[in-house]
C-alpha positions in Angstrom: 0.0 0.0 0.0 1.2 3.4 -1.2 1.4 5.7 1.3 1.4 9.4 0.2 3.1 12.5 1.8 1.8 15.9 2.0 3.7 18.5 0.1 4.7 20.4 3.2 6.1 17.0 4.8 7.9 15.5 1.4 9.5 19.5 1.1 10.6 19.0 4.6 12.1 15.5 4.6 14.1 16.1 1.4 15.2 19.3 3.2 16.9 17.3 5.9 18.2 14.5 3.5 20.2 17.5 2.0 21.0 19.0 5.3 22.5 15.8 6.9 24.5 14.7 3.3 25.9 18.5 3.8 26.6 18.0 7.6 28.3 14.1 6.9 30.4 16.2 4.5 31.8 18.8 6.3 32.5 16.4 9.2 34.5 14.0 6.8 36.6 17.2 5.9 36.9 18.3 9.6 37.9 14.8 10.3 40.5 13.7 7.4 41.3 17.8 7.0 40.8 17.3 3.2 38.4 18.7 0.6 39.1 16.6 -1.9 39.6 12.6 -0.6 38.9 10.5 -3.7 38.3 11.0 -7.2 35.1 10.8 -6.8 34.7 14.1 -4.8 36.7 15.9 -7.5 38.4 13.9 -10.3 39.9 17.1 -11.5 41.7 18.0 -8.2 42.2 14.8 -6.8 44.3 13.7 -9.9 46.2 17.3 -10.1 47.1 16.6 -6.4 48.0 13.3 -7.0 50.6 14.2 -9.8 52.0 16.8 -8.0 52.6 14.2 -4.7 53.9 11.9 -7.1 56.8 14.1 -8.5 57.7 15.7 -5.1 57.9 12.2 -4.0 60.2 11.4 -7.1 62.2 14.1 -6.0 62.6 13.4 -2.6 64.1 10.2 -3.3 67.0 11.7 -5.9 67.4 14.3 -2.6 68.7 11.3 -0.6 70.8 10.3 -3.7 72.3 13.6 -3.7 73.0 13.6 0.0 75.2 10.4 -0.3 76.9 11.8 -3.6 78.3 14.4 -1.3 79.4 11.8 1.3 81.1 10.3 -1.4 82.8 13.5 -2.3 83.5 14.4 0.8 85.2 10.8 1.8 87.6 11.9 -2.0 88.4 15.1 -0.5 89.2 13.9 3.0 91.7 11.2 0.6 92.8 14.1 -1.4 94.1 15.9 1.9 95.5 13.0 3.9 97.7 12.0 0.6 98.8 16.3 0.2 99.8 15.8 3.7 101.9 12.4 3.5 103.9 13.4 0.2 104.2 17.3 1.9 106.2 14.3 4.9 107.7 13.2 1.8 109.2 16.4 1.1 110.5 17.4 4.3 112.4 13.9 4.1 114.6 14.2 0.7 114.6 17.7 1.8 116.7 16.3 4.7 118.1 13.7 3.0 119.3 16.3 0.2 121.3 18.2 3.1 122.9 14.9 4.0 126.3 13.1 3.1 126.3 9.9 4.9 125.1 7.2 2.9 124.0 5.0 5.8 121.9 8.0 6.8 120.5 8.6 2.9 119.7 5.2 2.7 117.3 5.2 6.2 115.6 8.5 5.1 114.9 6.6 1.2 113.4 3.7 3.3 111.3 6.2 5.2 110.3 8.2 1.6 109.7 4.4 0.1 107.3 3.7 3.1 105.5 6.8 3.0 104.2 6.5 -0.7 102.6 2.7 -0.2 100.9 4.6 2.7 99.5 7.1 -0.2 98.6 4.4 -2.5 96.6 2.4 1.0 95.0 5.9 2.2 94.0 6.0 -1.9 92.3 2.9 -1.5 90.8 3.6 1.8 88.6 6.6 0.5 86.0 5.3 -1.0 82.1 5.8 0.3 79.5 3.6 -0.7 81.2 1.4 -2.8 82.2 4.3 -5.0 86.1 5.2 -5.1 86.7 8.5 -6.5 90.5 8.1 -5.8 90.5 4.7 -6.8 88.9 5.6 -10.4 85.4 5.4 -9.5 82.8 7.0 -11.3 79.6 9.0 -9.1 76.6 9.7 -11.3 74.6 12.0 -9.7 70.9 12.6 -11.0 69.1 15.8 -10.5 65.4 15.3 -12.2 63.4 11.8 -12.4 62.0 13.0 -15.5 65.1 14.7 -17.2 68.1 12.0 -17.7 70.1 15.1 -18.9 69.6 16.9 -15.5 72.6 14.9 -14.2 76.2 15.1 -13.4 79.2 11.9 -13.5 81.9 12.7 -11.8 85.7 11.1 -11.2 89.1 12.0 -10.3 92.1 12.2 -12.6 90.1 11.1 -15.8 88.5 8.3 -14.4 91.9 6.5 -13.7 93.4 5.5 -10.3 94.8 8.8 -8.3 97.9 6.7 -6.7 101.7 7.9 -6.1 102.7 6.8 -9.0 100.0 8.0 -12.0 101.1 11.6 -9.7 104.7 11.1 -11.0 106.2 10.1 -7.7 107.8 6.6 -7.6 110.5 4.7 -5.1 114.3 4.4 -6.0 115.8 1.6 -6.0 118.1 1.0 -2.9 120.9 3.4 -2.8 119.5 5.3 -5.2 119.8 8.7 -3.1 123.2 7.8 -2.6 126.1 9.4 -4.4 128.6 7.2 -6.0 132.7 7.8 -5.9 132.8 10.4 -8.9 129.4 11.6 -9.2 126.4 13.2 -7.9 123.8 10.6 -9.0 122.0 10.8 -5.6 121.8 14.3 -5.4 119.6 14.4 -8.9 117.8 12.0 -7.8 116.8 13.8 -4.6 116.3 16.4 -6.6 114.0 14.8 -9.3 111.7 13.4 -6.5 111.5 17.1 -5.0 110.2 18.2 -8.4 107.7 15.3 -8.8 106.3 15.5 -5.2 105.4 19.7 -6.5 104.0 18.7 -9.1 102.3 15.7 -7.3 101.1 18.3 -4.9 99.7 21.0 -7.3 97.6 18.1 -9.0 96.2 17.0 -5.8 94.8 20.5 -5.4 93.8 21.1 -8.0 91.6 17.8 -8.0 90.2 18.8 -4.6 89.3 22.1 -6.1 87.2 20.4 -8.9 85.5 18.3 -6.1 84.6 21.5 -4.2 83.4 22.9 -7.6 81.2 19.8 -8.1 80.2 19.4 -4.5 79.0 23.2 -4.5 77.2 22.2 -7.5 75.1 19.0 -6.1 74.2 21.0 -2.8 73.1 23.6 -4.5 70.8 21.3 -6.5 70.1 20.0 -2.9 68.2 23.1 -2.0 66.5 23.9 -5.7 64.9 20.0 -4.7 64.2 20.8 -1.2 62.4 24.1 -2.3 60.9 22.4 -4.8 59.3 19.6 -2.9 57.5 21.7 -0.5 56.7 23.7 -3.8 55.0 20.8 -5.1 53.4 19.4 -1.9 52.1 22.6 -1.1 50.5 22.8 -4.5 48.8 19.6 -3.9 47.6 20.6 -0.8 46.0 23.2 -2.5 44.0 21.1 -4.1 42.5 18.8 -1.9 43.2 20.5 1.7 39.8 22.1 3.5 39.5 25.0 5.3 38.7 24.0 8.6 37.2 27.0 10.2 34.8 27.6 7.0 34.2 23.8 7.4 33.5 24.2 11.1 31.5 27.3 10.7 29.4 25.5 8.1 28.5 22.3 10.2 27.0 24.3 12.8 24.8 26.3 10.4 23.6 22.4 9.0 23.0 21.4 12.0 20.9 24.7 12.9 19.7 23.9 9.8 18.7 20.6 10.4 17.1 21.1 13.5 14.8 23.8 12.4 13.7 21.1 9.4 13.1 18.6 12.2 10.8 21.2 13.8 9.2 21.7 10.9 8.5 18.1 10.3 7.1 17.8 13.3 4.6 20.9 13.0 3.9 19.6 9.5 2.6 15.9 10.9 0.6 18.0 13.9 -1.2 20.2 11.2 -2.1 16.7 9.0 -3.2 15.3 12.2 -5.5 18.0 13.2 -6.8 18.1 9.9 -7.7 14.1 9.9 -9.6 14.8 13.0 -12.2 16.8 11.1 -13.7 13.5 9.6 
């Protein structure tokens, strides 16, 4: 049996259908503090946000791959500077051994020089980070954009070879080799020649520590374009899909105003039909 509604009533009822979807609305917002929470709600935002989320979220991984890329050039650098300081040792020692004439002494101070560069060539092989050896003639690619394979950056040391005592010119003598013989001076030039090589050893080391900084300034500063860019992004997605909490707040108490002046009316609404049925 069909039972039928009263204008007044059926006005009334649909009014608090629409009132109490409204109110179930705003406190979804209020609760999840989002506008937008599928695609249903709002393909067109919901989508936008969700692209925007998923390149910031690209990003923030090649962030962390920067980060260790400077670990890595930092473990080269602090290579690069232990090896200065061990061939600068180097130098003070056929700087001595130059002033000297005993042989006995020459040949203790070469055994010392000797020892000194296989510590170069172990510190060399000890500065590596990550499994990536600069010194060692590793290779660090370093990617800037997930989208963009030609936002990147490879970086090695020396050409991509191995940055040891000898490719820097500086090699052992044989024994006695810094000792002069009866009628010449054979040991002097030697001295001499390893003087020269450990400058020139030197001046290379800087100036691959200088191309590190160069390329370490390079990768932070791609650090905080990311960074900035991220929260860029994010915030741009949040823009999307993020509610406004006091407008949402403000509106569920005018629904639920709302909704109980349409329950009022309902009731007056039945009284009235009731009073009219007890005419007949």
């Amino acid at each position: 049996m069909q039972i039928a509604l009263s204008s007044g009533i059926r006005n009334t009822l649909l009014t608090i259908q629409q009132t109490t979807r409204a109110a179930n609305q705003s406190e979804q917002r209020l609760a999840t503090g989002l506008k937008v929470n599928s695609a249903t709600d709002n393909p067109l935002a919901f989508f936008s946000a969700a692209g925007l989320r998923d390149r910031a979220g690209d990003l923030a991984g090649l962030q962390d791959q920067m980060q260790q890329a400077t670990r890595t050039i930092s473990a080269a650098t602090t290579g690069i500077e232990g090896m200065k300081k061990l061939f600068e040792t180097a130098q003070g020692i056929a700087n001595q051994a130059a002033a000297e004439q005993d042989a006995t002494v020459r040949g203790q101070l070469q055994t010392q020089f000797n020892e000194i560069l296989t510590q170069v060539d172990d510190l060399m092989t000890n500065s590596g980070y990550g499994g990536v050896n600069l010194l060692n003639g590793g290779t660090l690619n370093v990617r800037f954009d997930a989208s963009d394979t030609s936002a990147s950056l490879a970086l090695s040391v020396n050409g991509g070879t191995v940055l040891d005592a000898a490719t820097l010119g500086v090699t052992t003598n044989a024994a006695g080799g810094w000792t002069n013989g009866a009628s010449d001076t054979v040991g002097d030039a030697n001295i001499q020649t390893q003087l020269t090589n450990l400058r020139t050893a030197i001046t290379s080391l800087r100036t691959e520590a200088s191309r590190l900084g160069a390329n370490n300034a390079i990768i932070t500063a791609r650090q905080e374009f990311t960074e900035n860019m991220i929260s860029t992004l994010r915030a741009g997605a949040d823009d999307w899909t993020l509610a406004d909490l006091n407008e949402e707040g403000a509106k569920l108490t005018s629904l639920n105003t709302r909704n109980q002046i349409a329950q009022t009316a309902l009731a007056l609404a039945s009284q009235r039909d009731q009073s009219v049925l007890r005419l007949f």
